[in-house]
C-alpha positions as CSV (number, residue, x, y, z in Angstrom):
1,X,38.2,-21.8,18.8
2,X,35.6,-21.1,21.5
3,X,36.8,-17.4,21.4
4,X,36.3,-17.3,17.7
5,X,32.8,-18.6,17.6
6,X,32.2,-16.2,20.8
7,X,32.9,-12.9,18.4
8,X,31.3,-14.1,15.3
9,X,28.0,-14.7,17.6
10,X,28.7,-10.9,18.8
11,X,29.2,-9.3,15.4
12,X,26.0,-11.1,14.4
13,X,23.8,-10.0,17.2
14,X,25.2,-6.1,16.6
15,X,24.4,-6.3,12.7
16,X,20.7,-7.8,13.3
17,X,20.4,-4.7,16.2
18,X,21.5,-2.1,13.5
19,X,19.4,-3.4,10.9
20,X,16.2,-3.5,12.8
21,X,17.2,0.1,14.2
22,X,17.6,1.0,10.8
23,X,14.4,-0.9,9.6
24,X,12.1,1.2,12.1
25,X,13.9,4.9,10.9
26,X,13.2,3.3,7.4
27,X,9.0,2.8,8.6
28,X,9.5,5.8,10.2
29,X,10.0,7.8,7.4
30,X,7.6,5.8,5.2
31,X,4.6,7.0,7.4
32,X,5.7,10.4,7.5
33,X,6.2,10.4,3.9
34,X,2.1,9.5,3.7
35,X,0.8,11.8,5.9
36,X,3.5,14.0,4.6
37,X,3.6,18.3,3.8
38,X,3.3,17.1,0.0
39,X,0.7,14.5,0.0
40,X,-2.2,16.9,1.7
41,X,-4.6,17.4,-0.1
42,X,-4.7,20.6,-2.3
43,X,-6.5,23.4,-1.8
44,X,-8.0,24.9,-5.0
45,X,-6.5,28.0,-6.3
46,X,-8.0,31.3,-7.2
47,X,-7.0,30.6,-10.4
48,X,-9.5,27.4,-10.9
49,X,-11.9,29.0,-8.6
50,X,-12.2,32.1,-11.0
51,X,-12.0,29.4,-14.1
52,X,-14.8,27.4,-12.9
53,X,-16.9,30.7,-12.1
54,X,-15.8,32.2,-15.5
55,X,-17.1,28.8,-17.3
56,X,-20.7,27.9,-15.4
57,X,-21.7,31.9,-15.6
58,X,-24.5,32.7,-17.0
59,X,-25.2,35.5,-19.7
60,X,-28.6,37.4,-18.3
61,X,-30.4,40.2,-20.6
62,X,-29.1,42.7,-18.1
63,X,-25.3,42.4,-18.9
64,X,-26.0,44.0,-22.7
């Protein structure tokens, strides 16, 4: 009986270890999913640069 309880208490203490192992990989790759490649923020590209310069230009005398 004493032997019985002995391994249940064992297989209990090695599932809690895993699952906080397995929490921390879990936070781990929360935080690197924030501050991740695909959440930096963007750059603009020549394409809106050019659109914005394209749309705010002004016509002067001297173009015609």
């Amino acid at each position: 009986m004493l032997y019985a309880k002995v391994k249940i208490l064992e297989e209990m203490i090695i599932n809690l270890l895993f699952y906080l192992f397995l929490k921390k990989v879990v936070n781990l790759n929360e935080a690197n999913n924030r501050i991740g490649y695909n959440n930096r923020p963007k750059h603009p590209s020549v394409n809106t640069i050019n659109y914005k310069a394209n749309t705010t230009r002004q016509i002067n005398k001297s173009d015609f």
